[in-house]
C-alpha positions as CSV (number, residue, x, y, z in Angstrom):
1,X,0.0,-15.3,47.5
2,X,-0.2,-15.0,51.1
3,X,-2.7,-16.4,53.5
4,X,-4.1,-14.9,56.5
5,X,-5.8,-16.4,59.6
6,X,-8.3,-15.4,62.4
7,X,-4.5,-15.1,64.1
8,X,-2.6,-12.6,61.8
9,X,-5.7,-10.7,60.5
10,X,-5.2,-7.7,62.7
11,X,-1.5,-7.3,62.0
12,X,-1.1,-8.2,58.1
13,X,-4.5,-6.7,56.9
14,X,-5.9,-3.7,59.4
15,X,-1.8,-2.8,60.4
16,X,-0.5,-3.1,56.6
17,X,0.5,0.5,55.0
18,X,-0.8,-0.7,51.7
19,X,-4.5,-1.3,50.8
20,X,-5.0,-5.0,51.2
21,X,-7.2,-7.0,48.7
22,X,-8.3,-10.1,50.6
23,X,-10.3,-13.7,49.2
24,X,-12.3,-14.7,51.5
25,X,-12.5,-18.2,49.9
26,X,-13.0,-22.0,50.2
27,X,-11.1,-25.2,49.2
28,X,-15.1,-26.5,48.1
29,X,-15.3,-23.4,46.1
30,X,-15.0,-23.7,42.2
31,X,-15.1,-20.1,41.8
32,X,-12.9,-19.2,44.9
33,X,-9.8,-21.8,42.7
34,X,-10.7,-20.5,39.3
35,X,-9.0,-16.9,40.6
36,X,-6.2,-18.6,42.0
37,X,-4.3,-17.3,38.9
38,X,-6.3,-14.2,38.7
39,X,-5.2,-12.9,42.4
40,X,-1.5,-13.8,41.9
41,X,-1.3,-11.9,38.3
42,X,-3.1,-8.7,40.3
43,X,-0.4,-9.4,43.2
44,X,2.4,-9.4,40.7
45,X,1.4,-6.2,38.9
46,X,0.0,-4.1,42.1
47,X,2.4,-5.7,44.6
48,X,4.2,-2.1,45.0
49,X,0.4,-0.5,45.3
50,X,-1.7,-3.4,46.8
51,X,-1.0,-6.7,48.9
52,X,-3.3,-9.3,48.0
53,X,-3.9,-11.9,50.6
54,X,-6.5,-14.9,50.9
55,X,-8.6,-16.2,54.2
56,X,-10.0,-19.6,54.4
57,X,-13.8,-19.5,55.8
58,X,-13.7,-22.6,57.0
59,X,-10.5,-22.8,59.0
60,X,-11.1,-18.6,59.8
61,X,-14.5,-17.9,61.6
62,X,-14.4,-15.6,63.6
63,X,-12.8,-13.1,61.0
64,X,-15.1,-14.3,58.6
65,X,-18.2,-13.6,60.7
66,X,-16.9,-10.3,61.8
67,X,-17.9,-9.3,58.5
68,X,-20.5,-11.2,57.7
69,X,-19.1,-12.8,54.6
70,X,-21.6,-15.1,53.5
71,X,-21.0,-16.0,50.0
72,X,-17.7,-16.9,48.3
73,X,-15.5,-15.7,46.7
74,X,-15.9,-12.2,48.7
75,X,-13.4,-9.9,48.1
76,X,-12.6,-7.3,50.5
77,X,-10.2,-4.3,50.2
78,X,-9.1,-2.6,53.8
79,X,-7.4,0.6,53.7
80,X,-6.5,2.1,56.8
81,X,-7.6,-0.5,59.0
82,X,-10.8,-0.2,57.4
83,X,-13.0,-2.0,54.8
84,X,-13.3,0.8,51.8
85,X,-14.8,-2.3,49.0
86,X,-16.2,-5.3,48.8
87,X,-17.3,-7.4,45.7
88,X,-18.7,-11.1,45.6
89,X,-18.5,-13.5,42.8
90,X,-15.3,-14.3,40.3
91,X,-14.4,-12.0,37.7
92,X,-11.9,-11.5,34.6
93,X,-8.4,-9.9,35.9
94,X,-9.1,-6.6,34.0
95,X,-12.6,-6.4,35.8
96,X,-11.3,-6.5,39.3
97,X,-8.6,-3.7,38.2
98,X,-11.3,-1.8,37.3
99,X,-12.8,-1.9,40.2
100,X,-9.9,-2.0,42.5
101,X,-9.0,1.3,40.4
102,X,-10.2,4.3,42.8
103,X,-9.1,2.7,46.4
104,X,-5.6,2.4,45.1
């Protein structure tokens, strides 16, 4: 799975043609490592539909203050150069498809 920084953020998330799931997430974070494995089986069956990236809080401020992501795991989708969803907390594969369902 890819990772993004404060750097790239513009051009691999708000310039990408696809929707763009990303983790904001945390080495400290128990939750933000237990979907490790979750995100790269979503990026493996969406990867034609959806590109699925991750952004480390702590190494990424300023992108993660732009939108005020306070908790972790967040999970944003952009479309469009725009954020269309965002969800908080880990979750079963099958959930987040379900929810990823009508921005794809």
């Amino acid at each position: 799975m890819a990772e993004v920084t404060d750097t790239d953020f513009e051009a691999e998330v708000l310039g990408s043609e696809l929707p763009v799931l990303v983790e904001f997430t945390a080495d400290w974070c128990p939750p933000c490592r237990q979907m490790g494995p979750v995100l790269t089986a979503v990026a493996a069956q969406e990867g034609e539909r959806l590109k699925v990236v991750q952004l480390d809080v702590d190494t990424n401020p300023l992108t993660t203050n732009a939108y005020k992501v306070l908790s972790m795991p967040t999970f944003m989708v952009f479309r469009d150069g725009e954020p269309v969803r965002s969800m908080v907390g880990a979750r079963p594969k099958r959930r987040l498809l379900e929810e990823l369902t009508d921005v794809l």
